[in-house]
C-alpha positions in Angstrom: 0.0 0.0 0.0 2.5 2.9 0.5 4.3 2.0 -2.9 0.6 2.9 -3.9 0.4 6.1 -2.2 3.9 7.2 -3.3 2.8 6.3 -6.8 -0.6 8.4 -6.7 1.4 11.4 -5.0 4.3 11.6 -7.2 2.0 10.9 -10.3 -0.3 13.6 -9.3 2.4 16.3 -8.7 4.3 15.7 -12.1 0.8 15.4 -14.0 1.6 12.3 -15.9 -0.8 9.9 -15.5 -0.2 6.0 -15.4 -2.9 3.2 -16.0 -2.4 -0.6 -16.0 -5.0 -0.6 -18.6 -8.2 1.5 -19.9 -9.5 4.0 -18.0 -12.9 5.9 -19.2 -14.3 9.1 -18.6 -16.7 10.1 -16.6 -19.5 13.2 -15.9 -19.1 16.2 -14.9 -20.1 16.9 -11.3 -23.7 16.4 -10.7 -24.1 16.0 -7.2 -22.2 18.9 -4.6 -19.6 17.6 -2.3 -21.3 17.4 1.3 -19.7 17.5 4.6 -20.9 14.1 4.8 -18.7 13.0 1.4 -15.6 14.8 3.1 -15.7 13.0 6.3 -16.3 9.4 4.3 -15.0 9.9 1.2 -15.8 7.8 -2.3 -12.1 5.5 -2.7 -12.3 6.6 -5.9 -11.9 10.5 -5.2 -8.8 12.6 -3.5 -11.1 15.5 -2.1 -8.4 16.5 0.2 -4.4 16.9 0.1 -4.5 13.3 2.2 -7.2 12.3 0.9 -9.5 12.1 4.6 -9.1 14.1 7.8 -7.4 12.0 9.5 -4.0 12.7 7.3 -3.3 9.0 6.8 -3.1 9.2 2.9 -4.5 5.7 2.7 -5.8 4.3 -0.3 -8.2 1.5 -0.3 -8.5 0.6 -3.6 -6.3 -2.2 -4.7 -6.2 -1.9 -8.6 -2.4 -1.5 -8.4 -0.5 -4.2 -6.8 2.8 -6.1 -6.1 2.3 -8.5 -9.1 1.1 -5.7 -11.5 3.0 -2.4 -10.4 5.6 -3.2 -13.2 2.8 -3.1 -15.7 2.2 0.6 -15.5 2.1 2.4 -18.6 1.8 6.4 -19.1 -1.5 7.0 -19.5 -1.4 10.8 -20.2 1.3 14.0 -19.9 0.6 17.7 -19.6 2.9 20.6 -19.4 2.4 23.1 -16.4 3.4 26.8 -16.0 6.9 27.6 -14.8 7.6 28.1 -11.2 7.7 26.2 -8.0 5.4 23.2 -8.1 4.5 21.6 -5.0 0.8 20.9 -5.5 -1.2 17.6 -4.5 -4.1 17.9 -6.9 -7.7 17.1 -6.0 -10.0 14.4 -8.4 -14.0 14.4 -7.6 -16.3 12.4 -10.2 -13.3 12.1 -12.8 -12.2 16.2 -12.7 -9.4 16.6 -11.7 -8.3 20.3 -9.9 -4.5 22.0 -10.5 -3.0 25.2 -9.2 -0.2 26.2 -11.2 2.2 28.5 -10.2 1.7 32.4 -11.2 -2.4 32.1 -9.9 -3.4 29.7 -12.4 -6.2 27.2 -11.5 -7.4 24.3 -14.2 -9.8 21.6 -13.8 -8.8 18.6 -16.2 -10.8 15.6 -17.7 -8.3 13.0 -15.7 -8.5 10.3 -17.9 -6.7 12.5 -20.5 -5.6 15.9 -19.3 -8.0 17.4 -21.6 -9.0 21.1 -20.1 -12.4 21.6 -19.2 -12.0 24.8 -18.0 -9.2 27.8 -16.4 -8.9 30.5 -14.3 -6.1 32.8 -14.2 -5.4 35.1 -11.7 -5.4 38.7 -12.1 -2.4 39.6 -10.2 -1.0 43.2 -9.0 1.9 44.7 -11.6 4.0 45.5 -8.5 4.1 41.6 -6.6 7.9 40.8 -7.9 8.9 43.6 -6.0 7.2 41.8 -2.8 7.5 38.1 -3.9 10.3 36.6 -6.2 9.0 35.4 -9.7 9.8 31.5 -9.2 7.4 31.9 -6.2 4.4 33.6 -6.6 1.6 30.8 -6.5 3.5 28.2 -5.0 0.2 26.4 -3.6 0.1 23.3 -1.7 -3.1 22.1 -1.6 -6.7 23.2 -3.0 -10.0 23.1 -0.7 -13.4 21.9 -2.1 -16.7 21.6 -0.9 -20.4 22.0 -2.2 -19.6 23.5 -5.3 -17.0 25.4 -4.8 -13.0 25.2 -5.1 -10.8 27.3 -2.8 -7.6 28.6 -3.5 -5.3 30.7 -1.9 -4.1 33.2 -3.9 -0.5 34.7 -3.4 -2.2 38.3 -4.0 -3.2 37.5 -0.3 -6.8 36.5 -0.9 -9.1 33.5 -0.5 -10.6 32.9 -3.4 -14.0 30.5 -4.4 -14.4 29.3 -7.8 -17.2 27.1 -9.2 -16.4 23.9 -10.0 -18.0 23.5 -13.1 -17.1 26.8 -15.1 -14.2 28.6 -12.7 -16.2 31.4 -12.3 -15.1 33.3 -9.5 -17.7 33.3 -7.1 -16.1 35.4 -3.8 -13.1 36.4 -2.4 -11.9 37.5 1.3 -8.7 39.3 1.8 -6.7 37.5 4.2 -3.5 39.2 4.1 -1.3 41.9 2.4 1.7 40.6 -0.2 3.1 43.7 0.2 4.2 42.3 3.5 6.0 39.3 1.9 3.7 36.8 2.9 2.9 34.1 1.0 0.4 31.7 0.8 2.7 28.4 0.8 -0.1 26.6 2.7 -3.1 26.1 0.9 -6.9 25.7 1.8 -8.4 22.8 4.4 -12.2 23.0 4.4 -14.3 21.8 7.6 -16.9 22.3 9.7 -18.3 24.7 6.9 -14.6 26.8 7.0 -11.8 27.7 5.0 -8.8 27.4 7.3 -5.6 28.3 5.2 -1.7 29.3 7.2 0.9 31.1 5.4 4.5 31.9 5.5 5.6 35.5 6.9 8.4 37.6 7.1 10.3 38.9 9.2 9.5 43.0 9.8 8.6 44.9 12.6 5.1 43.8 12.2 5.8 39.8 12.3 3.6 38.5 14.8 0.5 40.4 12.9 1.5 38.2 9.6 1.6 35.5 11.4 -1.9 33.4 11.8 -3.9 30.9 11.2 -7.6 32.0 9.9 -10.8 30.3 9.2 -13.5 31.9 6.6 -17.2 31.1 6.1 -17.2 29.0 3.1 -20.5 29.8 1.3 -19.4 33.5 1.6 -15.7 34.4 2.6 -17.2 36.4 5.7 -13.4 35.8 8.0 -15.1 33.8 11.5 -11.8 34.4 12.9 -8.2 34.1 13.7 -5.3 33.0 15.9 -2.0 34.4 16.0 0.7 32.4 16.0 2.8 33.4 18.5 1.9 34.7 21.9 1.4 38.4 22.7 1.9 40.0 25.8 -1.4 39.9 27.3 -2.2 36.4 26.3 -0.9 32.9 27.6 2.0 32.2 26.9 3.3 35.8 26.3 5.7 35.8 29.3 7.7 32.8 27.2 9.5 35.4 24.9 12.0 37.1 27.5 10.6 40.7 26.8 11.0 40.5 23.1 8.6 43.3 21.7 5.5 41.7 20.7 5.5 42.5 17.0 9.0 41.4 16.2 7.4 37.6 17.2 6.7 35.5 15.0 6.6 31.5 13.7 5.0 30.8 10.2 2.1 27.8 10.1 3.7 27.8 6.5 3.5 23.8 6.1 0.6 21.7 4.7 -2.7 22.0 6.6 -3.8 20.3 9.7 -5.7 17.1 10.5 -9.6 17.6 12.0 -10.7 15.4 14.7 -14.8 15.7 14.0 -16.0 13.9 17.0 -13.7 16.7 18.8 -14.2 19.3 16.1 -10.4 20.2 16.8 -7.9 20.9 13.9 -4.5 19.8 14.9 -1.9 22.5 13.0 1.4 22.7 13.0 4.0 26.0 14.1 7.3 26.4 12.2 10.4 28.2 13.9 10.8 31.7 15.8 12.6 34.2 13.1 15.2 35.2 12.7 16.6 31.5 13.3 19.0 32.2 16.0 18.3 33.5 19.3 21.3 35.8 19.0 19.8 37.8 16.3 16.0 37.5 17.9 17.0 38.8 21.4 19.9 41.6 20.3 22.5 39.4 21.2 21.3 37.4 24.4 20.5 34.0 23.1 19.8 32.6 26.7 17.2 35.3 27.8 14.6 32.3 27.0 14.9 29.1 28.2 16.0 25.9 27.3 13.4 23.9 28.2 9.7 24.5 26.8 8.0 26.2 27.5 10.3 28.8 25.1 8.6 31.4 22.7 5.5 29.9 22.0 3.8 28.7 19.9 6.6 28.1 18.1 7.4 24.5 17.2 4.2 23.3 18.3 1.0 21.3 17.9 -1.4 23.4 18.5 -5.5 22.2 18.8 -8.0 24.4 17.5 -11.4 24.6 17.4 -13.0 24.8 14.5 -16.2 27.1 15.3 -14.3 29.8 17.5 -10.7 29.3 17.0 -10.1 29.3 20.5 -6.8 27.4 21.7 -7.5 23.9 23.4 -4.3 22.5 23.9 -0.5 23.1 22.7 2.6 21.2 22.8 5.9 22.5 22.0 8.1 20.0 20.2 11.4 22.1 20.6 12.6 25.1 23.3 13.6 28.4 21.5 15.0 26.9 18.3 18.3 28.4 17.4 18.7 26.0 14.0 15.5 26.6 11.7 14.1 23.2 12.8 10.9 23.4 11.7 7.7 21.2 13.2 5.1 22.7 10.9 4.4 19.4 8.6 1.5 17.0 8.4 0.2 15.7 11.9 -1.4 11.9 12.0 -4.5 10.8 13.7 -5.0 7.4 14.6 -6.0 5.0 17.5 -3.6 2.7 19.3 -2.9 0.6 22.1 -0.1 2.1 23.9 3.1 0.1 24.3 6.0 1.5 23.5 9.5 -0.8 23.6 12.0 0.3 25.5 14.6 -1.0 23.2 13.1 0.7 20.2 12.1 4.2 21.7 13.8 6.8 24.1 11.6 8.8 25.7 8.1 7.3 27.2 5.6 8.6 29.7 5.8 6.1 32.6 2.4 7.4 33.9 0.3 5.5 31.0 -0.8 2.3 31.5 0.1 -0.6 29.0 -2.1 -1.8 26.3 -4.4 1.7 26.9 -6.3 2.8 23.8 -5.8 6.3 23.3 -6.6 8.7 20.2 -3.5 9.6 18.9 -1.8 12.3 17.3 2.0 11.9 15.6 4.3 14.1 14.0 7.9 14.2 12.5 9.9 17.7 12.8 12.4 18.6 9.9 14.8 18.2 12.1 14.2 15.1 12.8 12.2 13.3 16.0 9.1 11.5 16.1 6.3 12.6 18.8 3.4 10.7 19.7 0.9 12.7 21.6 -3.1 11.8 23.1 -5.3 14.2 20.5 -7.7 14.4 22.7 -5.5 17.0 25.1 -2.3 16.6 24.1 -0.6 14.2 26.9 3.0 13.1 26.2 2.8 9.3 25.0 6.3 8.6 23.7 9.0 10.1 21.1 12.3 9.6 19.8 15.1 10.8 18.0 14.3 10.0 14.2 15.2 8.8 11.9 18.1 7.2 14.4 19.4 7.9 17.6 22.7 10.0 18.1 24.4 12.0 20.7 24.0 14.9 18.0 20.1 14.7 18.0 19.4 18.6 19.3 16.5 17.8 21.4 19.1 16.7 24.7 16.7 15.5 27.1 12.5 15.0 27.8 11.0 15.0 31.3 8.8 11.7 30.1 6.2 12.7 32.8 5.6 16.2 31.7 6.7 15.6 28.1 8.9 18.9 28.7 11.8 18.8 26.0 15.5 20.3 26.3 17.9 21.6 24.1 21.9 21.7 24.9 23.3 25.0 26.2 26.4 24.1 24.1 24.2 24.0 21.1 23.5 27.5 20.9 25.0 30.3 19.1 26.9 32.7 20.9 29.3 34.7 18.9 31.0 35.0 15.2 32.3 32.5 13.7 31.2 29.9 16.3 30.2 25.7 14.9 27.9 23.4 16.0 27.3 20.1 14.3 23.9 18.6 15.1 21.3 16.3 13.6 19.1 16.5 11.8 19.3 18.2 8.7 15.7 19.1 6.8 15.1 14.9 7.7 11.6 15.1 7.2 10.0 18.1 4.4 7.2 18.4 2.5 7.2 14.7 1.3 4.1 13.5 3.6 3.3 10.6 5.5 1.1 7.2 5.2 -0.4 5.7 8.0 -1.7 2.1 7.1 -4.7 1.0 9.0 -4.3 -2.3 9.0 -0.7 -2.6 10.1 -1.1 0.3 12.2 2.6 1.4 10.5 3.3 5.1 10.1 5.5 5.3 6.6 8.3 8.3 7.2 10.4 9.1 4.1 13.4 10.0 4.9 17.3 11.2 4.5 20.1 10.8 6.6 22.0 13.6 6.5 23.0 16.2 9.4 24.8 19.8 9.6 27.2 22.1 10.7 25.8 25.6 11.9 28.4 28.3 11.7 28.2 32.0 12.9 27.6 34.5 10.5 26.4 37.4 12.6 26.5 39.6 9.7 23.9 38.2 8.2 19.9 38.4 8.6 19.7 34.8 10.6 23.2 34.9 11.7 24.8 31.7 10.6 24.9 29.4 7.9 24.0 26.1 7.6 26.3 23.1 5.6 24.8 19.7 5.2 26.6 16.2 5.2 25.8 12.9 6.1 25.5 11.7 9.5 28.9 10.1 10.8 28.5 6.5 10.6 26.2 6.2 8.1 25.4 4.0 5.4 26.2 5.9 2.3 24.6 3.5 0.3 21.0 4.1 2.6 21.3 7.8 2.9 17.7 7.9 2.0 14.8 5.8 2.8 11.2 4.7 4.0 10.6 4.0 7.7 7.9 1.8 8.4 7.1 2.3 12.6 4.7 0.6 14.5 2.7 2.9 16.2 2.3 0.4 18.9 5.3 -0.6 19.9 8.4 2.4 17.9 9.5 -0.3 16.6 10.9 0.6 13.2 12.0 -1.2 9.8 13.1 0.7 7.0 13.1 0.7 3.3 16.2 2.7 1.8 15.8 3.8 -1.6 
């Protein structure tokens, strides 16, 4: 099953299609998507970036096999505007929906690419001054429901076209690209929302470009949002050692979050605090916020969200006042799962859980490396562990298993010019998402081995510079692979590639 899902993703994002053998049209849409087809969606559609809420990006159709995968044949091939293309693609009744980069949004006949219609953007003259060229529509996902699609336009608007003509039915101004904020995220659509995140910049107004917001979909009316990082009067606002309030900031810039719908909670994740260091974010006093979380949050967390109100339920941070870029702002997992963790295959587990407990569960991988396993229901430390393998230069030092508090090294952290570091991991885990299988309860983790050396460069806007290599002792032959972890026990085996 996951050579399946790597097939359909990596098909998808390429647009070449492949078929073991015919494959027919079918109508247009005749029937609106409910919230109803969303929550138990048709095996033959991809309504969402992983296909269902949960973020498992499991397939249950069983077409392509073992004995037949070699049998593949290109089915169809389609060129695609210029830019960065990091889109999964959406299919519903045999339509197939594209973004393209520079605002252009296509619905396709997907058994042969065939345009059935397009809508292009119009963009401001002046958004290369704001956003480079190779950027500008660099969409993720797309959103639909009813019958509309949603697209996050990197003029900083939500947009809702209809599905069957493009028409351009309303759009809600979310935020201002004259800021530099992108819309790297994409739409997620539930509970009769539009959530979308974004990546911001850094300015003296970063915390206010930094946010998470839902709209009404049937008419872009904003229901609200939350800010990513914690102002002065609000929880967590003490955690930023006096650093004015609107130089905070962390993006939600990754792919969108998972929805629990019996907790109507979205789980999303929180990239670093900018700039990268803490040198350069606290004027050159990178210990005036701990090392322990909690440390500048919401940064580097999961954070749970209700879907009506927006209101906070629960956090957890993942890493103390990053000083590395280590983002944790990828795909979380939901799933269900007896908890019992082996000792001999994972590092860190809460000792107050009993063994064999069913628990709702939440997981997540951070770029720089780790896997966290959390209870979704209010975000209890389960278990986690270095990731994709253990070593002494893993930058998360230590986690108090009972609280689920995590450490990073004093020695770790930037203090002058010119100063190295060498830690793992280096960008371990990116965009490329997950698969949870069901029925093996296994969590697939693509993977690459490699770690860094950080090196002072005060001079510059983070202040350092980053130079990748391969973990020492390493299998240079297995420097990238597929980790296949039972969510029950952390036991891991792997697939290298």
């Amino acid at each position: 099953m996951i050579r399946q899902n790597i097939l359909q993703f990596y098909a998808a994002t390429a647009l070449s299609v492949f078929s073991t053998g015919a494959i027919h049209a079918q109508a247009p849409m005749d029937q609106p998507i409910t919230e109803d087809m969303l929550l138990n969606p048709d095996p033959a559609d991809w309504l969402m970036f992983s296909r269902t809420y949960d973020n498992q990006r499991f397939s249950p159709l069983n077409q392509i096999n073992r004995q037949n995968v070699g049998q593949l044949e290109m089915a169809w091939t389609r060129g695609m505007e210029l830019g960065t293309q990091e889109l999964i693609p959406l299919v519903y009744q045999g339509v197939m929906y594209i973004a393209e980069p520079g605002a252009v949004i296509q619905a396709l006949d997907a058994t042969n690419g065939d345009l059935i219609w397009e809508y292009r953007r119009p963009l401001p003259d002046d958004i290369t001054d704001y956003i480079p060229p190779n950027l500008i529509g660099r969409a993720r996902t797309l959103g639909i429901y009813k019958d509309k699609l949603f697209y996050a336009s990197p003029d900083g608007y939500l947009i809702a076209l209809g599905t069957d003509s493009g028409e351009l039915h309303w759009e809600a101004k979310a935020s201002d690209y004259k800021d530099g904020t992108q819309h790297t995220t994409g739409p997620m659509v539930a509970g009769g929302k539009v959530m979308t995140g974004r990546n911001c910049p850094e300015g003296p107004d970063l915390r206010e470009t930094c946010f998470i917001v839902a709209h009404d979909a049937d008419t872009g009316q904003e229901v609200w949002r939350f800010n990513t990082a914690a102002g002065d009067n609000e929880p967590g606002g003490d955690t930023w050692g006096g650093q004015p309030e609107g130089s905070r900031g962390c993006s939600p810039w990754g792919l969108p979050s998972a929805y629990d719908p019996v907790r109507n909670l979205v789980y999303w994740g929180v990239a670093n605090p900018n700039p990268h260091t803490r040198y350069k974010r606290h004027d050159g006093k990178p210990f005036a916020v701990p090392l322990t979380t909690p440390s500048e949050l919401y940064c580097n967390s999961t954070l749970a969200l209700d879907v009506d109100t927006g209101k906070l339920v629960w956090y957890y941070q993942h890493l103390a006042g990053d000083d590395w870029d280590s983002d944790w702002t990828q795909e979380r997992v939901l799933f269900t799962s007896a908890f019992d963790p082996d000792p001999k295959a994972v590092k860190w587990i809460n000792p107050n859980i009993k063994r064999g407990e069913q628990r709702d569960m939440v997981a997540t991988v951070g770029e720089g490396g780790g896997l966290w396993v959390l209870d979704r229901g209010t975000g209890e430390f389960l278990w986690g562990m270095p990731f994709p393998y253990d070593t002494p230069l893993f930058m998360i030092s230590d986690v108090d298993v009972a609280t689920g508090k995590t450490s990073i090294s004093r020695d770790k952290v930037l203090t002058k010019d010119k100063e190295e570091h060498t830690l793992c991991y280096n960008n371990t885990k990116g965009y490329f998402p997950m698969a949870y299988h069901p029925g093996e309860n296994a969590l697939y983790i693509p993977y690459h081995d490699t770690c860094f050396k950080r090196i002072g460069a005060l001079g510059t806007e983070d202040g350092h510079r980053r130079e990748p290599f391969a973990r020492p002792g390493s299998d240079p032959n297995a420097l990238t692979g597929i980790a296949k972890v039972n969510m029950k026990t952390g036991q891991i085996e792997r697939f290298h590639t």
